[in-house]
C-alpha positions as CSV (number, residue, x, y, z in Angstrom):
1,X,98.8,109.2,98.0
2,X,95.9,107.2,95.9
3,X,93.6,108.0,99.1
4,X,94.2,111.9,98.5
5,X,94.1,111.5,94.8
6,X,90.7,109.8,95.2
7,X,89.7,112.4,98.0
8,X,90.6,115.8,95.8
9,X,88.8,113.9,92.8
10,X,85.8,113.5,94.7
11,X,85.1,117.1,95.8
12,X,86.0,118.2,92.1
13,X,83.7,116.5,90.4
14,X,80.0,115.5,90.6
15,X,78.4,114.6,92.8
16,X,81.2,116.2,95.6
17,X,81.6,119.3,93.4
18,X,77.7,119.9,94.3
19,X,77.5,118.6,98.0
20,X,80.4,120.3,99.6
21,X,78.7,123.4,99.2
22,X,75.1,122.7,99.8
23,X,76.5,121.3,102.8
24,X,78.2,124.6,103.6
25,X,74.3,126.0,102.3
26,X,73.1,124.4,105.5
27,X,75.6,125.4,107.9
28,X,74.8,128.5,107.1
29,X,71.2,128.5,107.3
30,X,71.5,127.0,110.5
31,X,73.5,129.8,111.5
32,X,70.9,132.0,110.8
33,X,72.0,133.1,107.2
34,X,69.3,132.4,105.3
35,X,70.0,134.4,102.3
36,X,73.3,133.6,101.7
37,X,73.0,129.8,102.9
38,X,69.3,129.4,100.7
39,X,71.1,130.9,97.3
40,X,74.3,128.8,97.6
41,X,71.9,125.6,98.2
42,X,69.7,126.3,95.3
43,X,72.7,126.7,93.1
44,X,74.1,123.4,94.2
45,X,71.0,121.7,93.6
46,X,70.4,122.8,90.4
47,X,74.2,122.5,89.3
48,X,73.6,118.5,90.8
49,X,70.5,118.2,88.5
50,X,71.9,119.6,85.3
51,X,74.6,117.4,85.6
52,X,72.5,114.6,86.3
53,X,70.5,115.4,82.8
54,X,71.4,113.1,79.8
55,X,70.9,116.2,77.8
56,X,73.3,117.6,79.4
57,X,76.0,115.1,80.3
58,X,75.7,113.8,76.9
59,X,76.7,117.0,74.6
60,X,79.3,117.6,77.2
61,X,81.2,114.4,76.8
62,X,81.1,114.5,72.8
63,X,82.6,118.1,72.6
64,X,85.1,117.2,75.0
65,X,86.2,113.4,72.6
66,X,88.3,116.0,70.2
67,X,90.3,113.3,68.6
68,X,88.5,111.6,65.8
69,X,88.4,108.1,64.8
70,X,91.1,107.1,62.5
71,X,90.5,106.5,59.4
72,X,91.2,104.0,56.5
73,X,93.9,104.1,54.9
74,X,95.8,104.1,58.2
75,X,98.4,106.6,59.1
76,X,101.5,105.2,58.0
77,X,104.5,106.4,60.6
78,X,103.9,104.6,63.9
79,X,106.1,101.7,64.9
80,X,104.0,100.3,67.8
81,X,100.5,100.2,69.3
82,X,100.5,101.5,72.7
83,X,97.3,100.2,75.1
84,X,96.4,102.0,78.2
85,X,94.7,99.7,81.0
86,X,91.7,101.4,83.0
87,X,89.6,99.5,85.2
88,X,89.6,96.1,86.6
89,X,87.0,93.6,87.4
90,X,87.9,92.2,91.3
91,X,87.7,88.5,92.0
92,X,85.8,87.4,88.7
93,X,83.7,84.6,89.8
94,X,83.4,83.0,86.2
95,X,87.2,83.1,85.8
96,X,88.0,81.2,89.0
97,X,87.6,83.8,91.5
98,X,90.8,86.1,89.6
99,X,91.1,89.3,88.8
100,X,90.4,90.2,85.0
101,X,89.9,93.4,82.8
102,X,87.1,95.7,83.3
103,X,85.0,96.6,80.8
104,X,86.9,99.8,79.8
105,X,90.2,98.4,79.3
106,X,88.4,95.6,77.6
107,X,87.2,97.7,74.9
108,X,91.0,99.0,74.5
109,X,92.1,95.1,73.7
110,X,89.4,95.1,71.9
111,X,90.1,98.0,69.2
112,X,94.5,97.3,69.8
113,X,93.6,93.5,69.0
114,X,91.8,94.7,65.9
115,X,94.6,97.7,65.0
116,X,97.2,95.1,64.9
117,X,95.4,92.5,62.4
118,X,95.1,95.7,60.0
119,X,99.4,96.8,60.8
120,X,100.8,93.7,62.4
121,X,103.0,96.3,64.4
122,X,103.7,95.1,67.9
123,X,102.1,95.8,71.3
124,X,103.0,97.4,74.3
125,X,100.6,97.4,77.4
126,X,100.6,99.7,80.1
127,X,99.7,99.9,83.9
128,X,100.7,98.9,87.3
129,X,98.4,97.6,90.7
130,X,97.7,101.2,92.3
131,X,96.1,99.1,95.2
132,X,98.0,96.0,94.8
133,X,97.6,92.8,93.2
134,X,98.4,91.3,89.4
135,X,99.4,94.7,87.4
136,X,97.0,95.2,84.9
137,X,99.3,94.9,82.1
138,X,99.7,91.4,82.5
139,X,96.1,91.2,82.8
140,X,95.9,92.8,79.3
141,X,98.1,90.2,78.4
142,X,96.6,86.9,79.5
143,X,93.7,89.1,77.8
144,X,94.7,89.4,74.3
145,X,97.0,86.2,73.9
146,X,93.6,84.2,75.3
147,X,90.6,85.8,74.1
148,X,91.9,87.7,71.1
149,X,94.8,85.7,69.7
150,X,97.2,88.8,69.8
151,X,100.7,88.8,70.9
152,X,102.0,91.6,73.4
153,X,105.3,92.5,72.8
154,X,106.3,94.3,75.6
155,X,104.3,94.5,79.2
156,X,105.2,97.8,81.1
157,X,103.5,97.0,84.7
158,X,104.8,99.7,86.7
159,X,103.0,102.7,86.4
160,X,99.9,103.8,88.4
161,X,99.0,107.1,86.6
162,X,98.4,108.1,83.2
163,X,101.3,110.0,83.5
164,X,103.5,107.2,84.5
165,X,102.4,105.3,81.9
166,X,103.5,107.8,79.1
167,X,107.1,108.2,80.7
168,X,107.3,104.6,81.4
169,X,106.3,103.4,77.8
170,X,108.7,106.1,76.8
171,X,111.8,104.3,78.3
172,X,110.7,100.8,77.4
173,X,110.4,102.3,73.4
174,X,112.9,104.3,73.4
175,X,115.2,101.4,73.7
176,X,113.8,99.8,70.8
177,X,114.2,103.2,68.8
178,X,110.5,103.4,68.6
179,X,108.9,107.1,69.1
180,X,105.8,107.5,66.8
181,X,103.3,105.7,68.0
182,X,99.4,104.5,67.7
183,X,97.8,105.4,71.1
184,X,94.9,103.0,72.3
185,X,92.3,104.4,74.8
186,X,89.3,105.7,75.4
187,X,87.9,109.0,73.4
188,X,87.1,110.7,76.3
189,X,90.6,109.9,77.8
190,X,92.6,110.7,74.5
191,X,92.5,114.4,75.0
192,X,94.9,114.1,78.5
193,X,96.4,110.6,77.4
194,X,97.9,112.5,73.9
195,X,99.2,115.4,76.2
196,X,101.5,113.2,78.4
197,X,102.4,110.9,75.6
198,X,103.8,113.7,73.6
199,X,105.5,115.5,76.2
200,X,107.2,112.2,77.4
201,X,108.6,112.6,74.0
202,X,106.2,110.6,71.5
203,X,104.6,111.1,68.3
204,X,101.3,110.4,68.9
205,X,98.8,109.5,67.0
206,X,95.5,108.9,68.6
207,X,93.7,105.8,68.1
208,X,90.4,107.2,70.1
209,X,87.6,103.8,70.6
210,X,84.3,103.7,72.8
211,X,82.9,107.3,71.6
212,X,79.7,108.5,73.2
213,X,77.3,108.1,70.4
214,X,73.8,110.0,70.3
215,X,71.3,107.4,71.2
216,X,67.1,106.8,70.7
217,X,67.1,107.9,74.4
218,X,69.3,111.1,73.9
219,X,66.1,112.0,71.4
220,X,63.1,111.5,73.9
221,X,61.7,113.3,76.9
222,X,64.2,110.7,79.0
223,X,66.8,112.9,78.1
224,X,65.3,115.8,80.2
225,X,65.0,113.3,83.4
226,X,68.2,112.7,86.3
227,X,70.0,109.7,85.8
228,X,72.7,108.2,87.4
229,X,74.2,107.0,84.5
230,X,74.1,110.7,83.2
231,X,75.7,111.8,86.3
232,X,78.6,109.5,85.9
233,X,79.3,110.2,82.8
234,X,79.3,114.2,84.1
235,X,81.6,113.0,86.1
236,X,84.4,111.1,83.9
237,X,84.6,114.5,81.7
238,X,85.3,116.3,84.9
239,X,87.9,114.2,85.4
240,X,89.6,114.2,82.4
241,X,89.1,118.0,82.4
242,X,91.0,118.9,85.6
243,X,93.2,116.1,84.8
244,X,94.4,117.6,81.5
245,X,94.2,121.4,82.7
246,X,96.5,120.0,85.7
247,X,99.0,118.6,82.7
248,X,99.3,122.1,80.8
249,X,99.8,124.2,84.6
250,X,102.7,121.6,85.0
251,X,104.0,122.5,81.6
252,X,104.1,126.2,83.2
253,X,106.0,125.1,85.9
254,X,109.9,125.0,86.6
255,X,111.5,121.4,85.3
256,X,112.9,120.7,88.7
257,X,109.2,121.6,90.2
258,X,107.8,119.6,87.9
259,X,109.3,116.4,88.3
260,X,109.1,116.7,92.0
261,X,105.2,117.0,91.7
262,X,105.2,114.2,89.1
263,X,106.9,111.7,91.6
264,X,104.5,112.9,94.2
């Protein structure tokens, strides 16, 4: 199932969402359609190098982070911080050869470790081993107890999706009578992340970190040139854009329906 996750995610989002159909451009002008197969390759190419501009990817990815930072005095209401793992970083060399955080989910323990000096609420991390291996929430554990002298209270190390992690956080908390809330990731992840958290039941509220900033770069003609770096980051929003437009069509659909996708 992670195989045809990974498959539909590649042809729905740049690069993919360009090559499929230049590809299907050149079939066609091989076939002798030039008209048809010339238009739909210069539309791909230029779709491919718009997305590839920093000037472009850049604006995209701010309008899309719609959850501010929070602000000081902090909400008062929430009765746990919630971390979401991302990333991992395989067979770390300079920690003995063992898997450790990536640098996304590092920048979650980062902010949660700091959140919980300001509240002293406790922690729950979340996320499973998609491809097997340590689950990442224990990773996030040996993470904060180790580097950021935090405690984790509770390590929920089953889920694979960010949808698991929501309903999975949901029965460890609900236990504890716990239902509001901070939320811990990305901001570019917070708009989908907030969706599945509250319809698992949660009050949410969003403790957005890692915000695409306007940078010197983002102000020079560098902006106006392809970059990988731009094209990536075209590619995350994509993501988190089908991801959370995937979320509100399964809100449409029949409960039964629903869960059976969910499970899928």
């Amino acid at each position: 199932m992670i195989a045809w996750h990974g498959l539909i995610n590649a042809c729905l989002t740049p690069p993919g969402l360009f090559l499929v159909p230049m590809a299907v451009g050149l079939i066609l002008l091989a076939a002798r359609r030039p008209k048809t197969g010339t238009a739909i390759v210069v539309l791909s190419w230029a779709g491919l190098l718009a997305m590839s501009l920093p000037a472009v990817s850049t604006p995209l990815a701010r309008d899309w982070e719609s959850y501010p930072a929070l602000k000081r005095p902090l909400p008062i209401g929430p009765r746990a911080i919630v971390v979401l793992a991302a990333g991992r970083y395989h067979n770390a060399p300079e920690y003995g050869g063992h898997d450790t955080v990536g640098t996304d989910t590092l920048v979650r323990l980062r902010y949660a470790a700091r959140l919980f000096r300001e509240t002293h609420l406790p922690i729950l991390v979340s996320g499973g081993a998609p491809l097997g291996g340590t689950a990442a929430a224990w990773l996030m554990r040996r993470v904060l107890n180790r580097d950021f002298g935090t405690p984790v209270k509770w390590v929920e190390a089953s889920s694979k999706t960010t949808a698991q992690n929501a309903s999975y956080s949901w029965l460890v908390l609900r236990s504890q009578n716990i239902h509001s809330i901070f939320l811990v990731t990305q901001a570019w992840h917070m708009p989908r992340a907030v969706a599945l958290f509250r319809a698992a039941g949660f009050k949410v509220v969003p403790a957005p970190t890692d915000f695409i900033t306007r940078s010197r770069r983002d102000q020079t003609i560098l902006a106006y040139l392809p970059s990988a770096h731009a094209l990536a980051l075209s590619a995350l929003i994509f993501h988190e854009m089908i991801g959370l437009a995937w979320v509100r069509t399964q809100a449409l659909l029949p409960a039964p329906l629903a869960r059976l996708i969910s499970r899928g």
